[in-house]
N, C-alpha and C positions, 0 to 999 in steps of 0.2 A: 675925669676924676672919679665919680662914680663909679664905672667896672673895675677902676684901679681899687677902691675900698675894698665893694665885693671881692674881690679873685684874692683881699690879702684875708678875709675871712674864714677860718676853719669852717669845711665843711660839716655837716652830723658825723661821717665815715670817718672823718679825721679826727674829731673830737673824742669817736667813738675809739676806736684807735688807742690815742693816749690815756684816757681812760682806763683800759683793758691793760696795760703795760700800767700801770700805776696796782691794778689789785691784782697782777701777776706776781708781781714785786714784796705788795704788802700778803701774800698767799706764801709765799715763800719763804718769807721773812718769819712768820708768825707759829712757823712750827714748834711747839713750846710740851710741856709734860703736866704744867697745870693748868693750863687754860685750853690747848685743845686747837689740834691746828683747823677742825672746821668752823670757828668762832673768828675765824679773820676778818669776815663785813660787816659784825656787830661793831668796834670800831673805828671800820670805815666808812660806814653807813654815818655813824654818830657827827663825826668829823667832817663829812662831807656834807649833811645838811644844813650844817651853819656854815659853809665856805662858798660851796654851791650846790645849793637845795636840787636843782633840777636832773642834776647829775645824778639823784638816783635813778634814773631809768636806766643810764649806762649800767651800774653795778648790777639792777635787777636782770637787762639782759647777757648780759657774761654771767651772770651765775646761773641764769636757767640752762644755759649749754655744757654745764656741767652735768657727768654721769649721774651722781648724788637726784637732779632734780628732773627727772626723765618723765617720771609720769606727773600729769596732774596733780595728783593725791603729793606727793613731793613738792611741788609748787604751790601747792594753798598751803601745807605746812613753812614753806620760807618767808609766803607774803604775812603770815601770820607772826612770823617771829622781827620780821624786815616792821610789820605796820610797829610792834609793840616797841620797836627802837624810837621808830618818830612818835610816839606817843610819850615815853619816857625823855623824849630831849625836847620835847615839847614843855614841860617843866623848865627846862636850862638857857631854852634860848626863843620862847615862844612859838605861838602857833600858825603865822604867817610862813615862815619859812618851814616849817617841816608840814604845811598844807602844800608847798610846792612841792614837798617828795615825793608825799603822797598822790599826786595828780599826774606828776610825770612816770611813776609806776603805773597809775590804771593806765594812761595811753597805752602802753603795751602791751599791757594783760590780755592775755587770750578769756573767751569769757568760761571755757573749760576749767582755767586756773584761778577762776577770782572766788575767793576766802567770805563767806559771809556772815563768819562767827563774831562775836559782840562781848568783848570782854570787860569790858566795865557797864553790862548793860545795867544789873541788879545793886551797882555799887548805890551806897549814903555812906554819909558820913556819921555816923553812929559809932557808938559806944567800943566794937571789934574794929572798926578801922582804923581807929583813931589809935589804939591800943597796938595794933599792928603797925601803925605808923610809927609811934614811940618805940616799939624794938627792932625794927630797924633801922631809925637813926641811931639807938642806942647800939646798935650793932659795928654801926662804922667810924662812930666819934669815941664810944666807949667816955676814957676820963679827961678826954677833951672837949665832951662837950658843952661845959659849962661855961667854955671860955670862948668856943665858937659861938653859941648864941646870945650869950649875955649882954651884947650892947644891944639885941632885941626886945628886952627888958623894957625900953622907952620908944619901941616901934612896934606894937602889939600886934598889929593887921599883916605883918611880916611875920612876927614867929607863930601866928597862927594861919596862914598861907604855909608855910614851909612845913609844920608838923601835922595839917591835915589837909592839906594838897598836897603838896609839891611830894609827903611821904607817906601819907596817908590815901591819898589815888593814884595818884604814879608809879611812887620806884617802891613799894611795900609789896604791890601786886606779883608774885612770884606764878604763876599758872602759865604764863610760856615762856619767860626766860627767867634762869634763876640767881642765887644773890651774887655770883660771883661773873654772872653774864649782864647781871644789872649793872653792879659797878662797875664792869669794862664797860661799859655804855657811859655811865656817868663822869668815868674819871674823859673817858677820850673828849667827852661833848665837853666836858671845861680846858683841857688842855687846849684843845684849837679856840678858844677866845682868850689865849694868852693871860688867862688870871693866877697870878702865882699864889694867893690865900687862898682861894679854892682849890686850885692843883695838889696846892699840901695835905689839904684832908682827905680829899681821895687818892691820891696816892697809897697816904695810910690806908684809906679803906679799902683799895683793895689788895692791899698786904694781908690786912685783919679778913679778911674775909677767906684765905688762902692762895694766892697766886705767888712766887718767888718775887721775890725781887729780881732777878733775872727778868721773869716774864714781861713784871712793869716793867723796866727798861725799854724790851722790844715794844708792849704798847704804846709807850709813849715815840720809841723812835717811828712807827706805823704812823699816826699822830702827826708828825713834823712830814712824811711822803705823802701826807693830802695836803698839810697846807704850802710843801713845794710845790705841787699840783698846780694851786690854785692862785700864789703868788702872793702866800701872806706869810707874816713875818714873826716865826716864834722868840721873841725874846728876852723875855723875864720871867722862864720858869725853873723850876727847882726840878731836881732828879730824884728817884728815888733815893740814890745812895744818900741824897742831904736828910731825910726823914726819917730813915732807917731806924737812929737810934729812938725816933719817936715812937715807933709801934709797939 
């Protein structure tokens, strides 16, 4: 009974495998004119660390086999922009899981390619942060956002978590990825937990921020090819076309 488990086990090579056919698909899929067919594993990074965190090491080793990441100096720029995705969805879905991304990425790292820059090293939460916090929520909610956060009016340690954490340290910070690579990071990391009140906002947000509507579509269809992936089940979200008239 035992070798019969094991032998029905996917192998690393087989996992790795479907894997690799999974951001074939979503690489292919995602060639777009406003968002940029090299921002496919932003994403799919996002998506796959809430489904299955460990799985980034597959994505990281298929993308360093790409011409794009040949030298070193190309590989501390990807871990670089790869870390600031789990860092930014670290905000959305906690730091337990996107502490597995990042662990199953160093396993692989050559130590040639490991990144040892510090981007929130100088951060506080001061008077410019906080500030930059508030314009860029006011960025993405615009003259919605009275209504998105108003029942926080009576949960205060939440709406002051959200406008000096969650946007004030996390997604405000623009120095490696920028606002419209932010929220393709943000809108994917909500879409794969199936929250249709969240989806709606960033949906909008990254409409407001410039991407087609076309584009969200494919991102979100990208979005549903990880959690076919992974065997979870998208079904109660909104499409762009329903918010449309909301932007």
């Amino acid at each position: 009974m035992a070798s019969q488990e094991s032998s029905s086990t996917p192998s690393d090579e087989e996992m790795y495998a479907k894997a690799s056919t999974l951001f074939a698909k979503i690489s292919t899929r995602f060639l777009s004119k406003t968002l940029g067919e090299e921002r496919w594993y932003l994403p799919t990074l996002a998506a796959l660390s809430y489904v299955e965190p460990e799985h980034a090491t597959y994505l990281y080793k298929y993308l360093i086999l790409q011409p794009a990441y040949a030298t070193s100096l190309a590989r501390q720029e990807l871990v670089r922009r790869l870390r600031e995705v789990l860092l930014e969805m670290t905000s959305l879905i906690g730091v337990v899981k996107t502490l597995e991304s990042v662990f199953s990425i160093a396993a692989v790292e050559r130590e040639e390619d490991r990144d040892y820059s510090f981007s929130r090293e100088n951060w506080t939460n001061d008077a410019a942060s906080r500030a930059r916090g508030e314009t860029w929520l006011k960025t993405i909610y615009k003259h919605n956002l009275g209504t998105s956060i108003g029942p926080l009016a009576a949960h205060r340690d939440f709406d002051k978590i959200s406008k000096e954490i969650t946007y004030g340290l996390y997604l405000s910070d623009m120095s490696i990825l920028n606002e419209i690579e932010t929220e393709l990071v943000v809108l994917s990391g909500i879409l794969i937990q199936n929250l249709p009140r969240e989806s709606t906002w960033h949906l909008r947000g990254l409409r407001r921020v410039g991407a087609s509507m076309e584009d969200v579509e494919i991102v979100q269809q990208c979005v549903e090819m990880v959690a076919d992936y992974a065997g979870v089940k998208l079904d109660r979200l909104p499409r762009v076309q329903d918010i449309e008239h909301e932007v």
